[in-house]
C-alpha positions in Angstrom: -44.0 -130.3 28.6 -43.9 -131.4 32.1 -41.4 -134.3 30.9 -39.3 -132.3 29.1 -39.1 -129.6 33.2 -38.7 -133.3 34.5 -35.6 -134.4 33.0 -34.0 -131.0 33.0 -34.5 -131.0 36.8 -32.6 -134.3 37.0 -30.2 -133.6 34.0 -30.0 -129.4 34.6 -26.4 -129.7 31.8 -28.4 -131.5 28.9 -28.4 -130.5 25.6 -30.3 -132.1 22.7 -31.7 -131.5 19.2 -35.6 -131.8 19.2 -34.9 -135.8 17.8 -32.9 -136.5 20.9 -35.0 -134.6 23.3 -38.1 -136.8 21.9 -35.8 -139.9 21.7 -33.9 -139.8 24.8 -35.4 -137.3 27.7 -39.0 -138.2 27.0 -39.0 -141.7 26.6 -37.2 -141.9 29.9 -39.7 -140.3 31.5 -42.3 -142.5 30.0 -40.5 -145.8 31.2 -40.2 -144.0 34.4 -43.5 -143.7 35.1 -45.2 -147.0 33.7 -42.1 -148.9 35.7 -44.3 -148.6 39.2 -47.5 -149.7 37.2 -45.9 -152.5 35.5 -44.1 -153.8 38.9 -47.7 -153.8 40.5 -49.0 -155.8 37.7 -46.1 -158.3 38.2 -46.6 -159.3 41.3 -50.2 -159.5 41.0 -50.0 -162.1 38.5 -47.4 -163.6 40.6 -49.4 -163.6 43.4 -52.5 -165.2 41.2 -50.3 -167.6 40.2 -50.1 -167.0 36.5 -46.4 -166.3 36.5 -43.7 -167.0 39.1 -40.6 -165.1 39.7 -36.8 -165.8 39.9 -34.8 -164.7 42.3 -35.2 -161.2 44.1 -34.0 -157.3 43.9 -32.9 -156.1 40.7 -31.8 -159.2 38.8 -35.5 -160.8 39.7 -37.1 -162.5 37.1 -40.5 -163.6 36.0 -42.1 -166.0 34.0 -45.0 -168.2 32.9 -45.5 -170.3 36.2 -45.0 -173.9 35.6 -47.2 -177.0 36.6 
């Protein structure tokens, strides 16, 4: 429930079927909040030397690091 108040407080004009609200409003939500975890988990293994990482900002990209 708190998703669904989530999105409409970002999107007040949205309008969906019950497929589409599932679909759409709560799966953004859901990437929404793992993004932060996964972004700590990245640079952790980055910084552990497991993977390495590609350039910087929004276009940054990671990898297996390489011998």
């Amino acid at each position: 429930m708190d998703a669904v108040v989530a999105y409409l407080a970002e999107c007040p004009n949205a309008t969906d079927t019950k497929l589409g609200v599932t679909e759409w409003w709560l799966m953004r939500q859901q990437v929404r909040a793992q993004l932060e975890a996964v972004g700590q988990a990245l640079d952790r293994l980055v910084a552990n030397g497991v993977l390495e990482q590609i350039g910087d900002g929004e276009r940054r990209l990671y990898r297996l690091k390489r011998p």
